[in-house]
C-alpha positions as CSV (number, residue, x, y, z in Angstrom):
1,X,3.0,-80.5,66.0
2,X,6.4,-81.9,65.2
3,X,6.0,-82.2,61.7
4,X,5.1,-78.2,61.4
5,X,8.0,-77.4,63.6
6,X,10.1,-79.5,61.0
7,X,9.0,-77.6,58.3
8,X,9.0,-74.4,59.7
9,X,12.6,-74.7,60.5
10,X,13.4,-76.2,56.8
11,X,11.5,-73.3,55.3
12,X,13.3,-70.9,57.5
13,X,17.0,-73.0,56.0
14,X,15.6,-72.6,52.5
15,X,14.6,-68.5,52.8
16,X,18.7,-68.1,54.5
17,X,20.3,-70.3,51.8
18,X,18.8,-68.3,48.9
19,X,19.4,-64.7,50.7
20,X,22.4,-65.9,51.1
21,X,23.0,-66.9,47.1
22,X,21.0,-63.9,45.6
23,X,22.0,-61.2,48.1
24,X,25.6,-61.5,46.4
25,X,28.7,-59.6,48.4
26,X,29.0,-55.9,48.5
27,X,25.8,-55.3,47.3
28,X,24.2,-52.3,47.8
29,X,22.0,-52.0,50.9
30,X,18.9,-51.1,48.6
31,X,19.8,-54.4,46.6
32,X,20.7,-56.4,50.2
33,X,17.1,-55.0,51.1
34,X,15.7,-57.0,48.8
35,X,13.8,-54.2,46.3
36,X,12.0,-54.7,43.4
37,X,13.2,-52.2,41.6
38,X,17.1,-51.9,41.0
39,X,18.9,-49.9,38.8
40,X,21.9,-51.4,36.4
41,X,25.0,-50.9,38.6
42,X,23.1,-52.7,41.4
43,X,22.0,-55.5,38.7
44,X,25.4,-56.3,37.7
45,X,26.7,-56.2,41.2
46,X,23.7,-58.5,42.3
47,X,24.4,-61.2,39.6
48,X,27.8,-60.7,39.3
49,X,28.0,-59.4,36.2
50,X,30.0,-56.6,34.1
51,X,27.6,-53.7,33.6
52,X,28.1,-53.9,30.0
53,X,26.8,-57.5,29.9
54,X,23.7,-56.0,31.7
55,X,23.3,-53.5,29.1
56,X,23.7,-56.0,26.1
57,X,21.2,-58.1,27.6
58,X,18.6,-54.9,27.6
59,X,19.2,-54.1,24.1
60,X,19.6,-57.8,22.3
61,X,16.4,-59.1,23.8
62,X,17.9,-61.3,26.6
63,X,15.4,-59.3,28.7
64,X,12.3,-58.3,27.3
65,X,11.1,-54.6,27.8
66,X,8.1,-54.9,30.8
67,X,8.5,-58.2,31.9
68,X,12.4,-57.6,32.9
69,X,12.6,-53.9,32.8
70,X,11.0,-50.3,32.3
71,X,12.1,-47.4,31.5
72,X,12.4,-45.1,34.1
73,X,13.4,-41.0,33.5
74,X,15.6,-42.1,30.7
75,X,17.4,-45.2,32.9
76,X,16.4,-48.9,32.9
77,X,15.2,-50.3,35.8
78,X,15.1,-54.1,36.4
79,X,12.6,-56.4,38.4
80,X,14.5,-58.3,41.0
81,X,11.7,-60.6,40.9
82,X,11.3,-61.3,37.2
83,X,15.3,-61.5,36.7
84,X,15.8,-64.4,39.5
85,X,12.7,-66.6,37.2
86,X,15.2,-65.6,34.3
87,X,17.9,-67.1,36.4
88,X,16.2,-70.6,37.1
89,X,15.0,-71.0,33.6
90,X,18.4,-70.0,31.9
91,X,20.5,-72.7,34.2
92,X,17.5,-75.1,32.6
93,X,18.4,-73.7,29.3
94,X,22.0,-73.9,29.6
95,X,22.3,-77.0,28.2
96,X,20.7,-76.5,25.0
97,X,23.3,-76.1,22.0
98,X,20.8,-73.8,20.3
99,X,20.6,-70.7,21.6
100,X,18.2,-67.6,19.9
101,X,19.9,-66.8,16.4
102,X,19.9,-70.2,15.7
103,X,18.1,-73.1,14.7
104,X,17.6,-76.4,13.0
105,X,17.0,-74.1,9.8
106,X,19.7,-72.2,10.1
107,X,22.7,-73.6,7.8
108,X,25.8,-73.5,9.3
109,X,28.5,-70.9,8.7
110,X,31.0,-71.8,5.8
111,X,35.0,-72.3,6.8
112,X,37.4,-69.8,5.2
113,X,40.8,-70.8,3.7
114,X,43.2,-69.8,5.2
115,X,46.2,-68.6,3.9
């Protein structure tokens, strides 16, 4: 009966620890509420990010249409869900020197005199 207890009370640390690092500060209260679906101003809040990087990320295929977002009466709208798996696997990824538009193929870019 102790060892449930234990865990309960670790799982209950875990869940306040990571509402506590995805809930971000001034948040909305729909984003602190923990929806699915959130729109591009509450993205950028949420992560911390400028809404222009969220935007970039929409268009250059950072996030991929239906998995990330849908389009929703001409606005994006993000899966809360799907974006904090993107999170985990891009801290794992961050420490690759290749990133997309490049490769072992790709030669690299030729220096310029200067003058």
């Amino acid at each position: 009966m102790g060892v449930i207890a234990a865990e309960q009370v670790r799982q209950a640390a875990v869940q306040v620890a990571l509402a506590a690092r995805l809930g971000g500060q001034g948040a909305s209260s729909k984003a602190q509420m923990g929806t699915e679906w959130m729109s591009a101003s509450e993205v950028a809040t949420w992560l911390g990010y400028s809404e222009r990087t969220i935007h970039r990320y929409t268009h250059d295929g950072t996030w991929r249409k239906g998995e990330h977002w849908v389009q929703h009466k001409c606005r994006p709208r993000y899966r809360r869900s799907a974006l904090e798996s993107w999170m985990v696997t891009e801290t794992q990824e961050a420490a690759s020197p290749v990133g997309l538009a490049y490769g072992p193929d790709v030669p690299v870019g030729r220096r310029h005199r200067s003058a």
